[in-house]
N, C-alpha and C positions, 0 to 999 in steps of 0.2 A: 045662390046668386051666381048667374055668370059672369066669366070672369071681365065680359068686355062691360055688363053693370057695375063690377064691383073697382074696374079703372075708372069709372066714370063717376064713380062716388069718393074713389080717393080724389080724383083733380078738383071737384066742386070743394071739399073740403080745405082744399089747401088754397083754391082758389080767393077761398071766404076769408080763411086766415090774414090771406095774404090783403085782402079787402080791407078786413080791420085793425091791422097794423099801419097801413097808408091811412086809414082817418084817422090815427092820434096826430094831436097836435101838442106842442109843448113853446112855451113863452120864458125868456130869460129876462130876468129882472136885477135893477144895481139895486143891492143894499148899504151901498155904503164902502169905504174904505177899511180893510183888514181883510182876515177868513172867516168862511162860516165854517162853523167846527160841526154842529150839532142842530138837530131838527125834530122838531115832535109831531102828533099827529095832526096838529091845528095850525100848521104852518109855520111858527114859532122859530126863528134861526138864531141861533147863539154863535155871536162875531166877537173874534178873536183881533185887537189893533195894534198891540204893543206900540213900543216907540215909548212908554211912557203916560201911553193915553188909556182913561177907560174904555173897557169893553161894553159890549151892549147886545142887548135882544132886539132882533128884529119883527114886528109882527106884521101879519097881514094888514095891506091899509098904509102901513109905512110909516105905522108907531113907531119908536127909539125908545128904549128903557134903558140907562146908563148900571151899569155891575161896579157898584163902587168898590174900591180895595178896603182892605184894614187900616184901620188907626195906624198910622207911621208907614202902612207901605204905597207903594209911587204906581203900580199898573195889575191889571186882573187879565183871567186869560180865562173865556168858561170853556168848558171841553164836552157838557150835556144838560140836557132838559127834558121834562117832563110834559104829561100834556097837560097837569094845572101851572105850565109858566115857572114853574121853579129851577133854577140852574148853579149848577156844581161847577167847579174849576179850582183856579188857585190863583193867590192875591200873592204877590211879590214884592220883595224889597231885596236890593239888589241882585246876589244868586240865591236866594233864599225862599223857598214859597212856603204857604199855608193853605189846605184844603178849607174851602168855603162851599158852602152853600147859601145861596141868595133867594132873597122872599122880597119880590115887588122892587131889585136893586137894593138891598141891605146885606150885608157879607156877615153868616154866622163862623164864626171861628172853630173846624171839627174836629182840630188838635193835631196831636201824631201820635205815632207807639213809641214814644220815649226817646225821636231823633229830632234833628233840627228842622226837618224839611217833611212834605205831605204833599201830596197832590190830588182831586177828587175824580174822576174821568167818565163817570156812570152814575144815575137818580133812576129807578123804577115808579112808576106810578104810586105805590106807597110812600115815597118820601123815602124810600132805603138807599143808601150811596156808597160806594165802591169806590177805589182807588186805591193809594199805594204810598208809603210811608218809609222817611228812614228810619233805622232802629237803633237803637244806645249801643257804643263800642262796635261803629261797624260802619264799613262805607256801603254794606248791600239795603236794601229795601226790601219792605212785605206788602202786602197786598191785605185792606184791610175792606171791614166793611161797617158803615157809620149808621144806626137809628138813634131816633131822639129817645127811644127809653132807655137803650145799654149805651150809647157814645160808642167810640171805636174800637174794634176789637181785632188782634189780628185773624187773618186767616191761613196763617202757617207756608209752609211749605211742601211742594214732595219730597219723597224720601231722599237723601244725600242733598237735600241744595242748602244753598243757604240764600237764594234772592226771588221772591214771587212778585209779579205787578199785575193791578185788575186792570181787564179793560170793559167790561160791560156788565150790565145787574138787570133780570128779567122780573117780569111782576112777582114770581114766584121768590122771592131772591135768589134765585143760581146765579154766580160769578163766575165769572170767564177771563181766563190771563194766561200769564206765562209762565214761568216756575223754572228757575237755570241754577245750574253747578257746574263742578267739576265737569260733570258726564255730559254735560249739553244741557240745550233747553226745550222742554216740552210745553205743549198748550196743556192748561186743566180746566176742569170744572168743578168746579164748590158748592156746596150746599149743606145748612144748618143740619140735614141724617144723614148726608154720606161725608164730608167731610170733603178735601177735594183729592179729584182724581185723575189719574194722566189722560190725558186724551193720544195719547201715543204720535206720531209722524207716518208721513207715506213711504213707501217702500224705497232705500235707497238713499233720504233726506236726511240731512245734518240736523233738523232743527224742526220744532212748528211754533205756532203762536196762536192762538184765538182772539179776536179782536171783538167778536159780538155774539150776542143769542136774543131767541126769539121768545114766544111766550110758550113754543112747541116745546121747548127745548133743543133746538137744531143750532150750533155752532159752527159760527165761519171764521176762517182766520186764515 
């Protein structure tokens, strides 16, 4: 091809690109007072209101489902959802929270690893949930992960730390978090045959974090 063809097939390309990035259109919509924390595939937003008030799912249509707390505590915070509608977070009385999970606004209670406090921050399509718990004689936290046939279990640590935190659980269950000690804190990844593992930092960084993953297994943070 020559080369004045093959200018003239780069500009039409980019031309087109450029074509159909100006037809997207995007609409902002109020759901209400608080944050959205969290979104599923069906539009579904989990709002975050504090102050003392229930949280709530948003749906398309401009449904409200209210996230009740637990018996004796005063406000709910969800932090994700699934796309059957199901949402993890944590129900609070004063500094104190407990990892829930909600079915249709009902708060299951998903315990802790033997400290006072839980938080749930991720649900996979299966019903798997993630998050992160205090542990007995200790102000650090682990990073566990909750099914309804084993309950909570933790998911350790890397090597020297003593505090991990989950931040996201894929269909597959791999978890995604943080892992900190003495030496600093690295992002990892978990899973039921390899167990979890550092995801290392960029050249130079103090620090990394993983915040999510996909169904690829691709990690960002």
């Amino acid at each position: 091809m020559a080369k004045a063809n093959r200018l003239a097939l780069l500009v039409l390309v980019v031309l087109s690109l450029a074509a159909f990035a100006a037809a997207q259109s995007y609409t902002v919509t109020d759901l209400g007072p608080g944050g959205a924390n969290a979104i599923n595939s069906l539009g579904d937003v989990a709002i975050g209101v504090g102050n003392g008030t229930n949280s709530f799912v948003w749906s398309p249509g401009g449904s409200l489902l209210a996230l009740a707390p637990l018996a004796g505590d005063s406000s709910t915070v969800p932090l994700g959802i699934n796309r059957n509608g199901l949402a993890v977070g944590a129900s609070f009385t004063g500094n104190l929270s407990s990892a829930v999970l909600w079915t249709n606004g009902a708060p299951l209670d998903l315990g802790t690893l033997g400290g006072t406090t839980s938080v749930a921050t991720g649900i996979n399509a299966s019903g798997e949930v993630t998050g992160s718990s205090a542990i007995p004689s200790s102000t650090a936290a682990e990073a566990f992960l909750w099914t309804k046939a084993t309950g909570m279990q933790g998911l350790g640590f890397l090597p020297g730390d003593d505090f991990s935190a989950a931040s996201a659980i894929n269909r597959f269950g791999q978890v995604v978090g943080t892992s900190a000690g003495a030496n600093g804190s690295y992002a990892f990844i978990w899973s039921k045959t390899t167990g979890m593992k550092d995801l290392g930092k960029l050249p130079g960084g103090a620090f990394s974090s993983a915040s999510a993953i996909n169904d690829l297994s691709q990690v960002a943070g």
